[in-house]
C-alpha positions in Angstrom: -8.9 13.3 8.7 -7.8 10.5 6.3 -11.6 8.5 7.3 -14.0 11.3 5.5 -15.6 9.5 2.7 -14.3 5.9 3.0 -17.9 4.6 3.4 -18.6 6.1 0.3 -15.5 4.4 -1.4 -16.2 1.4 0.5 -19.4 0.8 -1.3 -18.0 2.1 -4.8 -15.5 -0.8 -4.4 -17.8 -3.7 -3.6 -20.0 -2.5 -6.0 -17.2 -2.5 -8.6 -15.7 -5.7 -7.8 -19.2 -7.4 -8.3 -19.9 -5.8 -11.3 -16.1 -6.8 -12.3 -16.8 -11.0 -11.4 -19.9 -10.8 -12.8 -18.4 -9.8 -16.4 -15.5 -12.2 -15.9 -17.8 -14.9 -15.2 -21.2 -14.7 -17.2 -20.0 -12.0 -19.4 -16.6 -12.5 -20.9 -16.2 -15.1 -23.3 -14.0 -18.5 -23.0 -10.5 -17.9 -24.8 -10.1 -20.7 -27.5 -6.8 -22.1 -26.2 -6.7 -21.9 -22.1 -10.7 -21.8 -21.9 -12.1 -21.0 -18.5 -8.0 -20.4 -17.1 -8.0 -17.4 -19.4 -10.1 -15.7 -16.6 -7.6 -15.7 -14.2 -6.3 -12.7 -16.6 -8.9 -10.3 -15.4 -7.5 -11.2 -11.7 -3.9 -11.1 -12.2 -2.9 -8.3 -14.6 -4.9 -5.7 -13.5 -3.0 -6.4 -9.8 -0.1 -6.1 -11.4 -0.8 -2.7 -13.3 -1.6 -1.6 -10.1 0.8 -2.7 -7.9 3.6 -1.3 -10.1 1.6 2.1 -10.5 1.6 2.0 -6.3 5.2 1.7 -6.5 5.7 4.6 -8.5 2.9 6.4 -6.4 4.7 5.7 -2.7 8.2 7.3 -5.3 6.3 10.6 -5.9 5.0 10.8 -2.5 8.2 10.7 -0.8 9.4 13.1 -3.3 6.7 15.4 -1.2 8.2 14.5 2.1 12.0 15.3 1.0 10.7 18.4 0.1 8.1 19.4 3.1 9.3 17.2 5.8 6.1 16.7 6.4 5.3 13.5 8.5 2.2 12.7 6.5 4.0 12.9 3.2 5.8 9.8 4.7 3.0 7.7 5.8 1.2 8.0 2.9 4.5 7.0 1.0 5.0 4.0 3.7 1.4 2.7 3.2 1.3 3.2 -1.2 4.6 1.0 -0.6 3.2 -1.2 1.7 -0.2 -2.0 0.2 1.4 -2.5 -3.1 3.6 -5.4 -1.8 0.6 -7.3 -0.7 -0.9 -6.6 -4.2 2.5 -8.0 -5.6 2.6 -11.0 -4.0 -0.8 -11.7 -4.9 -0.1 -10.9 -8.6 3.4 -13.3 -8.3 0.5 -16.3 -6.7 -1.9 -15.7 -10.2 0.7 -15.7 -11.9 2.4 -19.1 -11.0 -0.8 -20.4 -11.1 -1.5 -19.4 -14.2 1.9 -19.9 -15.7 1.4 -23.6 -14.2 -2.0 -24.3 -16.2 -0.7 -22.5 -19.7 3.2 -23.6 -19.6 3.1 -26.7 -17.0 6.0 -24.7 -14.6 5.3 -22.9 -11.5 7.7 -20.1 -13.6 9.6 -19.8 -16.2 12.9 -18.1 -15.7 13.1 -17.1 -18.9 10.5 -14.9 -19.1 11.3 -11.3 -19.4 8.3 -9.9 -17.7 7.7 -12.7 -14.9 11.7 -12.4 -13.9 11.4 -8.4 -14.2 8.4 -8.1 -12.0 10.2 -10.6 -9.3 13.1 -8.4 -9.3 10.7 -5.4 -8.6 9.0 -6.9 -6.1 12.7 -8.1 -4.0 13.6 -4.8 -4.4 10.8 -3.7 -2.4 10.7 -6.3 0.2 14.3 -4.7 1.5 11.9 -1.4 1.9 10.4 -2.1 5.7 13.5 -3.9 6.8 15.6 -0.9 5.9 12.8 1.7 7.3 12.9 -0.4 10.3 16.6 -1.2 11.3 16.8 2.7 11.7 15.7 3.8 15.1 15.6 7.6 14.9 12.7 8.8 13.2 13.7 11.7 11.4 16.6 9.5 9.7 14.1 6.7 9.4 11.5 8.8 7.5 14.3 10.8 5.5 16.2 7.2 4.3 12.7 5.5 3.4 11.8 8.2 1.0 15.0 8.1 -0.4 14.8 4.5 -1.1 11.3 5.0 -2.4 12.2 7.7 -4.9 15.3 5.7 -6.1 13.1 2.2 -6.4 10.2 4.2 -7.7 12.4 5.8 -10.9 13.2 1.8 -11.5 10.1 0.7 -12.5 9.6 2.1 -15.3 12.6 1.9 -16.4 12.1 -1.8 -16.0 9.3 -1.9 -17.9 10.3 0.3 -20.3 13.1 -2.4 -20.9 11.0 -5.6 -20.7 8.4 -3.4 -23.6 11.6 -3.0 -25.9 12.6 -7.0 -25.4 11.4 -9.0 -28.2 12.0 -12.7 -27.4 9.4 -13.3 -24.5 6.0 -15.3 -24.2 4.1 -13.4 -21.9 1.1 -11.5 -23.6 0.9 -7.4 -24.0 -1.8 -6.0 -22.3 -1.4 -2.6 -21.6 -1.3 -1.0 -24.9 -2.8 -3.8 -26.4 -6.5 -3.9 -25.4 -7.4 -3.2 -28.8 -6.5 -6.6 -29.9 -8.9 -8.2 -27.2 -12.2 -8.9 -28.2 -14.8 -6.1 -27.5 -16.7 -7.9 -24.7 -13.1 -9.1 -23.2 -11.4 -5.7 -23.1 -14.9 -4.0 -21.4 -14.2 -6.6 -18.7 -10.6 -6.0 -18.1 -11.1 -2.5 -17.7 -13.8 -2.8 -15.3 -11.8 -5.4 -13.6 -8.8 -2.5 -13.4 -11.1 -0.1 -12.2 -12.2 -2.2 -9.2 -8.7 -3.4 -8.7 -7.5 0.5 -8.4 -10.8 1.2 -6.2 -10.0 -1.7 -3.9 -6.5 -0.6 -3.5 -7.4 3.0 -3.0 -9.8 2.2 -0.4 -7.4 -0.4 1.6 -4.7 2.7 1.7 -7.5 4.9 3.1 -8.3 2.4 5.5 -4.6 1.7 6.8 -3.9 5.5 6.9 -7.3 5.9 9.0 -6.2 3.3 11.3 -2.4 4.6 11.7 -4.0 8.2 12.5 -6.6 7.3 14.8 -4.1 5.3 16.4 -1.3 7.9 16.9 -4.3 9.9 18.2 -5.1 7.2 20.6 -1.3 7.7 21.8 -1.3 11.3 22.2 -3.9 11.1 24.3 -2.8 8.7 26.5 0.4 10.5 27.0 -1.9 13.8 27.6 -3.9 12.3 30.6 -1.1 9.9 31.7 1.0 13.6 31.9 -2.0 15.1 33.6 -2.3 12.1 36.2 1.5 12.6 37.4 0.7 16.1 37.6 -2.4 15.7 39.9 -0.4 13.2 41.7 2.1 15.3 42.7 -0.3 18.3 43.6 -2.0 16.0 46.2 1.0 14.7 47.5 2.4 18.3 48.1 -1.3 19.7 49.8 -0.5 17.6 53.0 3.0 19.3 53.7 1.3 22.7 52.5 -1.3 22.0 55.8 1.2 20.2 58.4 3.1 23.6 58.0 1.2 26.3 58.4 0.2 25.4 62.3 4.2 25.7 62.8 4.2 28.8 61.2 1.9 30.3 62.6 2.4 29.5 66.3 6.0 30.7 65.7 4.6 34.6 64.9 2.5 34.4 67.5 
């Protein structure tokens, strides 16, 4: 079900994320202050765009659930959530390293937009311990999307708050591609189109792996069920045979 045309998206991703380095390294231009750093720009904010749109994603999703209780509403919810906390951390690593080659820190604590997308990504680390602790699915599934739709609502509302803060470093980007450079802003938006292409196809490939999984499941339940069936029918047949002689020299 969720496998139909991931070769197809496959290839559309590794054919944008080539395109994508090969603008960011013989295309793009050097940036006059941070030079050949600057790139790590097309790496690191276009993981965080998307990583905070997966968020918000995984919220809507489980809005879907809440209302169908539909099991698949939830997976897809659990695996937007999950993929975009491996995007997050990655975005948190660029941007320390980053931070460390423009400001000399690991991090600055008081930078609006660096502190506001740690606190979005905490909040979401308490998502699969939560899911987790519970043990009954139905209440598992039921709190999760709560959770999600609640977190997702928060983000952005946290950005919204880190946009309208004036006293921070950290440069604008969405919104603010027109003040790049023509040949830089092409790149970053390739770059974000591969970035939502890889992530799209990742999801597809975790949600084709949990299906064909719980598939693998049911079917071993289905012939482990239909074993201890057989088992029991052979294990009657001998008592069936052992009786009938009895029974029959008793008529006659």
């Amino acid at each position: 079900m969720y496998g139909k045309g991931l070769r197809a998206l496959s290839i559309s991703t590794v054919v944008a994320m080539a395109a994508a380095l090969g603008l960011v390294f013989f295309y793009a231009p050097l940036e006059a202050e941070q030079g050949f750093l600057q790139k790590i720009f097309y790496l690191h904010v276009p993981m965080a765009i998307v990583a905070l749109c997966g968020f918000v994603i995984g919220g809507l999703l489980a809005i879907q659930h809440l209302r169908t209780r539909d099991a698949r509403w939830d997976m897809r919810s659990y695996v937007a959530i999950h993929m975009s906390l491996i995007f997050a951390v990655a975005t948190l690593i660029t941007g320390s390293i980053w931070a460390k080659g423009s400001w000399g820190h690991w991090w600055v604590w008081n930078e609006p937009t660096l502190v506001s997308f740690l606190i979005v990504f905490l909040l979401y680390a308490t998502y699969q311990p939560l899911r987790f602790a519970i043990e009954d699915p139905e209440r598992q599934s039921r709190y999760a999307s709560v959770f999600a739709v609640t977190a997702g609502a928060f983000v952005p509302m946290n950005f919204i708050a880190v946009r309208l803060s004036t006293a921070y470093l950290h440069p604008r980007v969405l919104g603010g591609t027109s003040n790049l450079p023509g040949s830089m802003a092409f790149t970053f938006m390739v770059s974000l189109v591969a970035m939502v292409l890889l992530y799209a196809t990742l999801c597809k490939y975790e949600l084709t792996a949990k299906h064909t999984r719980a598939q693998v499941r049911a079917l071993r339940r289905r012939l482990s069920g239909e074993t201890g069936t057989a088992r029991r029918g052979r294990s009657a047949a001998p008592a069936l045979t052992a009786s009938a002689p009895s029974a029959v020299g008793s008529e006659v």
